[in-house]
C-alpha positions in Angstrom: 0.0 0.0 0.0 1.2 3.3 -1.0 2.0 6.2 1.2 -0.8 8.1 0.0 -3.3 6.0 0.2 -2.8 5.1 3.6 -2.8 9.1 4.4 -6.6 8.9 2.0 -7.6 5.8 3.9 -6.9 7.7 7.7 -8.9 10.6 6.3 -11.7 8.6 5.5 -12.1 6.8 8.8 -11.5 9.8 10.8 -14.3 11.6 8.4 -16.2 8.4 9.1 -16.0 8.0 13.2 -16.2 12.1 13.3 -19.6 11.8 11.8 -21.1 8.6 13.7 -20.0 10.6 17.2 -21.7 13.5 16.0 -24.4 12.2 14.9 -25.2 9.9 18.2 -24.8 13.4 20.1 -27.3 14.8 17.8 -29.5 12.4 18.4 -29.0 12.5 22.2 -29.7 15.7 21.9 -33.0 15.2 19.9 -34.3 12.3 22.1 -34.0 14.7 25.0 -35.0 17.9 23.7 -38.5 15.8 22.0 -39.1 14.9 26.8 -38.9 18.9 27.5 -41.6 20.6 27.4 -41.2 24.5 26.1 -42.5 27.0 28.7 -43.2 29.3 26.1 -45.0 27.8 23.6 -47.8 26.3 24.9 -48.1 22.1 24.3 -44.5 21.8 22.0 -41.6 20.1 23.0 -38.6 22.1 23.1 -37.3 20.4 19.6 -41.2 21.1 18.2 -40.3 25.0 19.3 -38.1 27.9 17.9 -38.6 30.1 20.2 -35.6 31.3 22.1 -35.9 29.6 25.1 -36.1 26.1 22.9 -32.9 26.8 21.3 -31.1 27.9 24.4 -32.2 24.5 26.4 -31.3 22.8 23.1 -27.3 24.6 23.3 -27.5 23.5 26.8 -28.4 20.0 26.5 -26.2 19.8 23.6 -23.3 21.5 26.0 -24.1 18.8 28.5 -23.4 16.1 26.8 -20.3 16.9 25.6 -19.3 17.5 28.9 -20.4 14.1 29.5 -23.1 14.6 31.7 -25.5 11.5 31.1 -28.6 11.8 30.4 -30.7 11.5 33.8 -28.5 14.0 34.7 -29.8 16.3 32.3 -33.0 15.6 33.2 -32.5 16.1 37.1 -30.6 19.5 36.4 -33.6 21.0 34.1 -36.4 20.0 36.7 -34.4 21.5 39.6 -33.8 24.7 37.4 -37.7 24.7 35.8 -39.8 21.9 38.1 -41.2 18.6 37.4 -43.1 20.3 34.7 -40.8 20.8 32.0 -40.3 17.1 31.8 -43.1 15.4 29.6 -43.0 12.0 31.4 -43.1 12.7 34.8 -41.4 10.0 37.3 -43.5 8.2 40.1 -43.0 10.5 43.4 -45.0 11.8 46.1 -45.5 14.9 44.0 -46.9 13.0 41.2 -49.2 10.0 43.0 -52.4 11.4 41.9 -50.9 12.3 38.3 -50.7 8.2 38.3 -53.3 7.0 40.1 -56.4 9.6 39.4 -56.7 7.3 35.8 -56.8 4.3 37.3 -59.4 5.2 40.0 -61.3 7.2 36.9 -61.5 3.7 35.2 -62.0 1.2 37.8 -65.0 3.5 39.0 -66.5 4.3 35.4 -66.1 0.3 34.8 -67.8 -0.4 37.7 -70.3 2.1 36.6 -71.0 0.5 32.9 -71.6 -3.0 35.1 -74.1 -1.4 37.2 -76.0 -0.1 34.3 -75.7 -3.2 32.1 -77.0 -4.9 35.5 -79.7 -2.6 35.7 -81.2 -3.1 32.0 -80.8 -7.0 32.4 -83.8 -7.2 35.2 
């Protein structure tokens, strides 16, 4: 193998492995920007939004990662700085019990309701 293209072939592999680590960042970034919610716009995610705020918590989640902060982290840091709220899938806490169980209790008592009244017309 020439001299040259060993030099063309480190080139392409460095072109190669500089893409696929930018690209997984990227899509960090995306996967976490599409779970934050944007407090100005009103029902967008922060990678649905352009607004300023959107592309600042973008640069900052971006910034993050190439710090090397994981991703929980991320997550942890944003609802410390904005609250619970900014995250569309809220965890299971105290803060959040009746977030999680309000459904369940809204369809165990509407079933029990439709049994009752399918009861009702059978006699």
């Amino acid at each position: 193998m020439s001299k040259s293209k060993f030099i063309l072939l480190i080139i392409f592999y460095f072109f190669i492995f500089s893409s696929s680590s930018q690209s997984s960042s990227d899509d960090l970034v995306n996967k976490i920007s599409k779970n934050i919610r944007c407090l100005i716009c009103q029902g967008q995610s922060v990678y649905d939004s352009n607004s300023e705020f959107a592309e600042s918590i973008k640069l900052l989640i971006k910034k993050k990662i190439d710090e090397g902060v994981s991703e929980n982290d991320i997550y942890e840091y944003l609802k410390i700085q904005y609250g619970d709220w900014i995250v569309y899938e809220p965890e299971f806490n105290k803060n959040t019990f009746f977030l999680w169980t309000i459904p369940i209790f809204v369809f165990v008592i509407g079933g029990w309701v439709i049994f009752r009244k399918i009861k009702f017309f059978k006699l």
